[in-house]
C-alpha positions as CSV (number, residue, x, y, z in Angstrom):
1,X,308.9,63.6,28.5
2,X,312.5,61.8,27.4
3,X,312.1,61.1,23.6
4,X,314.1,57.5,23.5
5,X,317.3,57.6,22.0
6,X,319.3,54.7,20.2
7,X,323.0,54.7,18.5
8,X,323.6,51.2,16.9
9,X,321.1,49.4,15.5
10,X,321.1,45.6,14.0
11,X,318.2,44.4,11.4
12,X,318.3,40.8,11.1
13,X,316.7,39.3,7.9
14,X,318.0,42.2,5.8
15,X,317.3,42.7,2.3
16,X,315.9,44.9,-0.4
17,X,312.4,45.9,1.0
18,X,311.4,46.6,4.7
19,X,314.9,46.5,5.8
20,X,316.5,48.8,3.4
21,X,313.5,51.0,3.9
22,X,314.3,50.7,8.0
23,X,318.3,50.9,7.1
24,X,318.1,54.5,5.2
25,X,315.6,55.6,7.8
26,X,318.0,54.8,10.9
27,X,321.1,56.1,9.3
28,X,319.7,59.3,8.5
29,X,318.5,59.9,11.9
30,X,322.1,59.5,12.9
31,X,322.2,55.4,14.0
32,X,324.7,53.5,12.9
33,X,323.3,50.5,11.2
34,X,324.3,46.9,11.2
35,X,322.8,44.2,8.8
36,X,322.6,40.5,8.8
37,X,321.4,37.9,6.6
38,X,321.8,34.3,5.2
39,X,324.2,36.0,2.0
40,X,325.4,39.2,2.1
41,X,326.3,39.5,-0.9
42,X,322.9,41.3,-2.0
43,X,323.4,44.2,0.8
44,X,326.2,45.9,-1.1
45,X,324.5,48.6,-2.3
46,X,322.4,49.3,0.6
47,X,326.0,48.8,2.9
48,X,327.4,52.0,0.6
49,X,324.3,54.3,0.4
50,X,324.2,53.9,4.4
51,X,327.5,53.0,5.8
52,X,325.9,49.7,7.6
53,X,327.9,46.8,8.0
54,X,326.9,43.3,6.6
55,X,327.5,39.8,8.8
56,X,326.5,36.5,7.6
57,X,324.5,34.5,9.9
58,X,321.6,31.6,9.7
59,X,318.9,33.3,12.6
60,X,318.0,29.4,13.2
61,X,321.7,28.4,14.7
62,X,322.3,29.6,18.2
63,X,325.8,29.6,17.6
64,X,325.9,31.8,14.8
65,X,323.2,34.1,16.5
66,X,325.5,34.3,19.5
67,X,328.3,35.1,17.1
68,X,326.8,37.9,15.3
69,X,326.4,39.9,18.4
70,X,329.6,39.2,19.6
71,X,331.1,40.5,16.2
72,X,328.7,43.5,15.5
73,X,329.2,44.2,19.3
74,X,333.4,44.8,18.4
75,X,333.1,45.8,15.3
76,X,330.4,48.7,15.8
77,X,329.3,48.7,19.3
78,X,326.5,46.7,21.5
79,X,323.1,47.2,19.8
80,X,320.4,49.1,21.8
81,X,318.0,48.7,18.4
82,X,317.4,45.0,17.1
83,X,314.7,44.3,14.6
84,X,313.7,40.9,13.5
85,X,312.8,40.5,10.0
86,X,313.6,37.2,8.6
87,X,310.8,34.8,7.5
88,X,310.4,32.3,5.3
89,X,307.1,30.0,3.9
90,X,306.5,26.5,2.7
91,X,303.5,26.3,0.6
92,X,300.7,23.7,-0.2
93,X,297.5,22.1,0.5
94,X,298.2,20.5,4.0
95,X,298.7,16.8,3.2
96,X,301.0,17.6,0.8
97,X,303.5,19.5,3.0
98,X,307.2,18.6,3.6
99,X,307.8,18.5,7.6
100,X,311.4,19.2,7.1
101,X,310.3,22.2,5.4
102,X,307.3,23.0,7.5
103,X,310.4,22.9,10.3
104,X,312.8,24.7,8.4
105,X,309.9,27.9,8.0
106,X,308.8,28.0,11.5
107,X,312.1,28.2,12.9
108,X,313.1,31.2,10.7
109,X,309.7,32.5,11.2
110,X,309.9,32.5,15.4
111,X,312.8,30.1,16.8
112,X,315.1,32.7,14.7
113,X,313.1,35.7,16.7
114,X,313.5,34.2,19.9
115,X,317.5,33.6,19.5
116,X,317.8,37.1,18.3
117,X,315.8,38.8,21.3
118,X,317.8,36.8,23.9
119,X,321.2,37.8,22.5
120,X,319.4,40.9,22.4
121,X,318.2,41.4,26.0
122,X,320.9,39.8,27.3
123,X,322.9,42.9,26.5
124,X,320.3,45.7,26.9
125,X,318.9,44.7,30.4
126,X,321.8,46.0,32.6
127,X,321.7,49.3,30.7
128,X,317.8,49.5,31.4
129,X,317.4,50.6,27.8
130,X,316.5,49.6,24.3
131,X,314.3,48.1,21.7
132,X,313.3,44.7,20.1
133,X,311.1,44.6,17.1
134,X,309.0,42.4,15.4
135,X,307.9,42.2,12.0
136,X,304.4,40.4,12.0
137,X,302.1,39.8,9.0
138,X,298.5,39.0,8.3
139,X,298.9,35.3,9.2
140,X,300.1,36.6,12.4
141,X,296.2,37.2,13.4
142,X,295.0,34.5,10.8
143,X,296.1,31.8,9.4
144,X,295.1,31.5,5.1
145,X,294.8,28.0,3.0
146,X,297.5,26.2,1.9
147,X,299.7,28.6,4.0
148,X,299.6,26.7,7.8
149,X,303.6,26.3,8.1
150,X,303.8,30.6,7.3
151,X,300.5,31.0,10.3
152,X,302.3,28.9,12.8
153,X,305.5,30.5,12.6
154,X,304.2,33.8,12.9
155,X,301.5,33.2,15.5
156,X,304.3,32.1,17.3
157,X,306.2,35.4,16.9
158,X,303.4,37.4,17.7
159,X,303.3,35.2,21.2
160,X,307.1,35.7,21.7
161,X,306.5,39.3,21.4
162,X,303.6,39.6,23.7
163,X,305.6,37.7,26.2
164,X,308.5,40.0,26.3
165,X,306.8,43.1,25.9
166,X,305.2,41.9,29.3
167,X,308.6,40.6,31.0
168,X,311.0,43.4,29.3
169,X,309.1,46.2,29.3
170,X,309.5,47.3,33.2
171,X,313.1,47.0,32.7
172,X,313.4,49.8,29.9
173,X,313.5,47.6,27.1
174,X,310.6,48.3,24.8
175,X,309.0,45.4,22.7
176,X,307.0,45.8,20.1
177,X,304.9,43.3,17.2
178,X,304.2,45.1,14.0
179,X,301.5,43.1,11.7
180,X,302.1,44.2,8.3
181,X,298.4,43.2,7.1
182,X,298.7,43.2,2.9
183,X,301.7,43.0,0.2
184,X,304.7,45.5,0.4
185,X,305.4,47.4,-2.9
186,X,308.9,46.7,-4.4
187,X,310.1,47.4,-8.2
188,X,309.0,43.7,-8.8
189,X,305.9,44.6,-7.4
190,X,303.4,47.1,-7.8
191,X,299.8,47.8,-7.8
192,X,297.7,48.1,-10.7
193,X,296.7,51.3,-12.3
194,X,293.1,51.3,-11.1
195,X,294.0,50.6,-7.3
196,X,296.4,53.1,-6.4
197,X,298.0,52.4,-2.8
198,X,296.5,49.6,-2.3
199,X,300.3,48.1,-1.4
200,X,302.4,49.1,1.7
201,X,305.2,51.6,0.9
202,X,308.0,50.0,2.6
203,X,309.2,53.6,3.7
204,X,305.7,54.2,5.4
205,X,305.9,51.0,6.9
206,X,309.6,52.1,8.0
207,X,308.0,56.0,9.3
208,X,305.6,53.4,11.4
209,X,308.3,51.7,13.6
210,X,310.2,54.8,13.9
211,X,307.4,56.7,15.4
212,X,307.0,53.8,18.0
213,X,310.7,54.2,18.6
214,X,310.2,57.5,19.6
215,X,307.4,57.1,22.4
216,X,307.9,58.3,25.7
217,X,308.0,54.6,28.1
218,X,304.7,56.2,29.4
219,X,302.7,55.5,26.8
220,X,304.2,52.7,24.7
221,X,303.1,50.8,21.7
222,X,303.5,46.9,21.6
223,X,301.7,46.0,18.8
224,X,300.5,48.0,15.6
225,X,298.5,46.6,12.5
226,X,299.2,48.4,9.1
227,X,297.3,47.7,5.7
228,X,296.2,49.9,2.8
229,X,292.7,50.5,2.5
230,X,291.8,47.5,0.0
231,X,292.5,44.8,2.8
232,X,289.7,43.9,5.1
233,X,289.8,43.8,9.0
């Protein structure tokens, strides 16, 4: 069985948890690493510990989508790795919510995802090879009070996903949904003394998608849950 191989891969949404976690990883298995988000400005320190380049680019603006790939695709090289990892919430008790802001989080949420993917496929399908994705959360199985803007988004993700897995996958291109099912630990954020790991290690989280990276096409993953052992099913 053909472990998968990837050279270039782009993480869209970038910043200083899951996808500086997923950065370091991919670099030190030998892929060079591109980064994209809203301001770059934050990613300078992660662009010098692992070489990756940094593009600006709203997710939510086909043309700037369309322009990222073009540029990371001269700069660097066309990506055969893409990961989607931007979100965004808008939080209230229903009535009280802002459409323009309910609008604003479910397109970076899963109109983002979508543009991403299609730039995406569009340049892996006539190579028959490579990977897209998706970084899920708990509201991507259920949606939580005063959080229906952050549900909808990522319900709508989750149904992106399961629809390309099902239309990309014969073609080489594997898919996959992640559902990141509790809190991620950062230096702003850590668990309490008397509940050790009960927060996502964002390099765990990162060890997760690489091992579903490295499945043979015979027996791929398209969607894994993680949680720590306080969360409930």
């Amino acid at each position: 069985m053909e472990t998968p191989k990837y050279k270039i891969a782009l993480i869209v949404g970038a910043g200083e948890g899951l996808s500086a976690s997923l950065a370091r990883l991919f670099s030190r298995e030998g892929i060079r690493v591109a980064l994209a988000a809203r301001q770059i400005e934050k990613l300078g320190a992660l662009c010098t510990e692992t070489g990756a380049s940094a593009f600006a680019c709203d997710a939510t603006e086909p043309d700037e989508v369309e322009r990222l790939f073009g540029l990371v695709e001269r700069e660097i090289g066309v990506p055969d790795l893409v990961v989607y990892n931007a979100s965004t919430r808008a939080r209230g008790a229903f009535v009280d919510l802002v459409p323009a802001e309910v609008a604003q989080a479910i397109a970076v949420s899963a109109y983002g995802g979508f543009l991403v993917a299609q730039q995406a496929a569009t340049r892996m399908l006539p190579n028959k090879h490579g990977a897209i994705l998706f970084t899920g959360a708990s509201a991507s199985i259920k949606g939580y009070p005063q959080s229906a803007p952050f549900a909808m988004g990522k319900f709508a993700l989750r149904g992106l996903a399961q629809s390309l897995a099902r239309e990309l996958s014969p073609q080489g291109i594997h898919v996959a949904h992640f559902v990141i099912d509790g809190g991620i630990r950062s230096p702003a954020r850590t668990e309490p003394a008397d509940r050790p790991d009960s927060m996502l290690d964002p390099d765990a989280i990162a060890l997760s998608y690489w091992s579903v990276l490295q499945q043979p096409r015979s027996a791929w993953t398209s969607e894994m849950e993680l949680r720590p052992w306080v969360e409930k099913f």
